[in-house]
C-alpha positions, 0 to 999 in steps of 0.5 A: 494508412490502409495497412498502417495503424494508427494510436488513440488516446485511451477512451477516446472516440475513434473518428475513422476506423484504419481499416482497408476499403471493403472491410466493416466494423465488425465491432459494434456492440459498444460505442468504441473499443478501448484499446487498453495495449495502448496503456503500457505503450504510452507509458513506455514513451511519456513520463507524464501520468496514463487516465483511461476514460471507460465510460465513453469508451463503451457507453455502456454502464455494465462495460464501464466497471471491468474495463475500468478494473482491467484499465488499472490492471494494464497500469493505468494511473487514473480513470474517468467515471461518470456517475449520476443519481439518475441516469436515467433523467440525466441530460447526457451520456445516462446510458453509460453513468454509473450509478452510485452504488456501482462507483463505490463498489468499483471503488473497493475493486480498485482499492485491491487490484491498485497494490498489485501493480505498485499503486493506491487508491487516493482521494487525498492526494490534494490535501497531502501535497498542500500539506507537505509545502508547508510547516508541520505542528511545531516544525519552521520548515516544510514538512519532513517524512523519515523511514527506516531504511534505504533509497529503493527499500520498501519503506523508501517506496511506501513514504514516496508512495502515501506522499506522492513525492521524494520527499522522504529521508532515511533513518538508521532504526525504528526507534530514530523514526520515532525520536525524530517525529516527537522531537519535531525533526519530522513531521511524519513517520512511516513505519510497517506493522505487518506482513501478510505473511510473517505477522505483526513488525512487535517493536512498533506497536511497542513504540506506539506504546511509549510514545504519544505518535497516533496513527494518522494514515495507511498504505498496504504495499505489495512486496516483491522480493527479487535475487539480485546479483552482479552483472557477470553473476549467474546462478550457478556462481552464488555462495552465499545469500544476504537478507533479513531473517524475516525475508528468508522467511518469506523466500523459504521456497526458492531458497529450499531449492538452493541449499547449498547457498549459505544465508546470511542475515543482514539488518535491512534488505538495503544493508544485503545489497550494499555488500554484494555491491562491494564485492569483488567476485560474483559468488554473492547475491542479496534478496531486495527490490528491483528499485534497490538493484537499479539503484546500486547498479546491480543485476535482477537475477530472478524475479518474485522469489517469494513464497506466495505472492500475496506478501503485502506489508501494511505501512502507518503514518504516525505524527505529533498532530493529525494535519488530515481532514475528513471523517475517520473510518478506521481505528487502531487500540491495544488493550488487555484484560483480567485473567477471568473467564470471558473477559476478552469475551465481555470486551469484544461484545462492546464491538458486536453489541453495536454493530462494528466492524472489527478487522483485525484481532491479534494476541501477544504476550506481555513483556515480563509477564508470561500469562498476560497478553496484549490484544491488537485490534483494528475497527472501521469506526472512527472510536474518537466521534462523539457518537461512539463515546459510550463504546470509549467508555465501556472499553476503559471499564473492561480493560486493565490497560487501553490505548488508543493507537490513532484514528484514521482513513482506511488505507489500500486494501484493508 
């Protein structure tokens, strides 16, 4: 073993340091050194889930929240954290427990560095799979989750993702995600409402307007938009490229580069592949997902051709019923006001005067009414606790229209 090396289980405490006779260990300032190489090693040989253990790998508390943050950064799917009130009084291991005031801040830092890398925080996990196993609201079989789009699309991945399983089916259009749900085909529905980059997806909050689906839950995924071809293409070959008008939006960059490729929209990503599958030659690409690629058999010709890649998309969870339990920390309403001066004023100091939070603020014209506007808002407030009934109240006495989109946990990064 002298010149050999051997692998650690991730956190682990090392018994016998691999190195030659006469060598020291110059690395004595931690407990042991956490060898996160090993994260993406080990995921490359196991299917089963990576759990890093920071706290025991340092033992010391300052070290425990980077490597925990590098940890999920290198793919980790889990960590170990110790957290005591009173490391201090604590019969074991206090020099190296967090306090809890550092866990929820690590917590945070997790919730956003998570969707980089194709992941969220979930403290739920549990509760959804028990419900996924059984009846839904009104539905006689296990629960059923419905997207529009396809296998390997951003809303396939995002269902499997808030769900933890493959237990997600497609629909054709936003509006059979919908009609599926109120009519109990569905338990739940995940639909986007908006990208960090082209804005609010309108149809969907319109059919949040139409329909008595509240929002139940949240995810954000980080989108990564790839050039997929054929096998035998290559760049020099394309002619024509498929994608969504709101897609080439987002590629407008690279595809800047390359204006002698005609654009050609397609309904849905997935839509775009498909024709580069069924075609003969190798002049035609489609911007998807490396999943969508995999799936179709096809080529990844370049990688992340978006613009910026900060292109996340926030995805909800709409049902007949909220099956979670828990607090709420997050509220969605659309409302508007009279067209007199400071009544948008007058409505969003209903939010200041008390102190909460409003995380979102979006205007849009009214459908029909071209001096009228709809105004989305987002606070972290559950409006439905009894507490907040008086903020309820003086927002329907401020607003010509008012509905309540859903109370619910906050999601990955919002």
């Amino acid at each position: 073993m002298a010149h050999g090396r051997r692998i650690y289980p991730v956190g682990g405490k090392r018994q016998g340091h691999p190195l030659r006779a006469g060598h020291q260990d110059l690395e004595t300032y931690t407990r042991n050194t956490l060898d996160l190489t090993a994260i993406p090693v080990v995921k490359k040989l196991s299917h089963l889930p990576v759990i890093v253990d920071p706290s025991h790998a340092t033992g010391i508390r300052e070290k425990v929240s980077p490597m925990a943050r590098a940890a999920i950064a290198a793919g980790a799917d889990g960590i170990i954290v110790e957290v005591h009130t009173e490391p201090e009084k604590a019969l074991s291991d206090g020099p190296q427990s967090l306090y809890p005031y550092q866990f929820e801040q690590l917590m945070r830092d997790l919730s956003v560095i998570a969707p980089v890398v194709g992941k969220q925080l979930d403290f739920g996990y549990i509760e959804k799979a028990r419900i996924m196993a059984r009846p839904v609201g009104k539905a006689k079989a296990p629960a059923r989750v419905v997207y529009r789009g396809a296998p390997g699309s951003s809303g396939h991945r995002a269902a499997a993702q808030f769900f933890g399983a493959e237990v997600a089916e497609p629909c054709l259009t936003f509006a059979e995600v919908f009609e599926s749900v109120a009519d109990n085909r569905a338990a739940f529905g995940v639909i986007p409402l908006e990208n960090s980059l082209t804005g609010s997806i309108h149809e969907n909050y319109d059919h949040l307007m139409a329909h008595e689906l509240p929002i139940v839950g949240e995810l954000t995924l980080r989108i990564i938009h790839s050039l997929i071809g054929r096998k035998a293409t290559a760049m020099a070959d394309i002619r024509r490229v498929y994608a969504t008008p709101q897609v080439f939006e987002r590629c407008a960059g690279f595809l800047e580069k390359h204006a002698q490729w005609d654009a050609v929209a397609v309904k849905d990503t997935t839509a775009g592949v498909i024709r580069v599958k069924e075609s003969k030659g190798k002049h035609e690409a489609a911007v998807g997902s490396a999943e969508s690629a995999a799936l179709f058999d096809l080529a990844v010709l370049k990688e992340g051709i978006e613009t910026t890649p900060r292109n996340f998309t926030r995805f909800a969870v709409i049902a007949a019923e909220d099956p979670f339990e828990g607090p709420k920390e997050k509220s969605s309403v659309i409302f508007s006001v009279s067209d007199r001066p400071g009544a948008l004023f007058e409505t969003l100091k209903i939010f200041a005067d008390r102190g909460i939070n409003m995380v979102k603020l979006e205007s849009r014209p009214v459908p029909d009414r071209a001096t009228s506007y709809l105004f989305y808002v987002d606070v972290e407030i559950d409006i439905n606790d009894p507490a907040f009934s008086d903020v309820l109240e003086a927002l329907k006495k401020n607003t010509q229209y008012l509905k309540l989109l859903g109370s619910y946990r906050k999601g990955a990064t919002m």
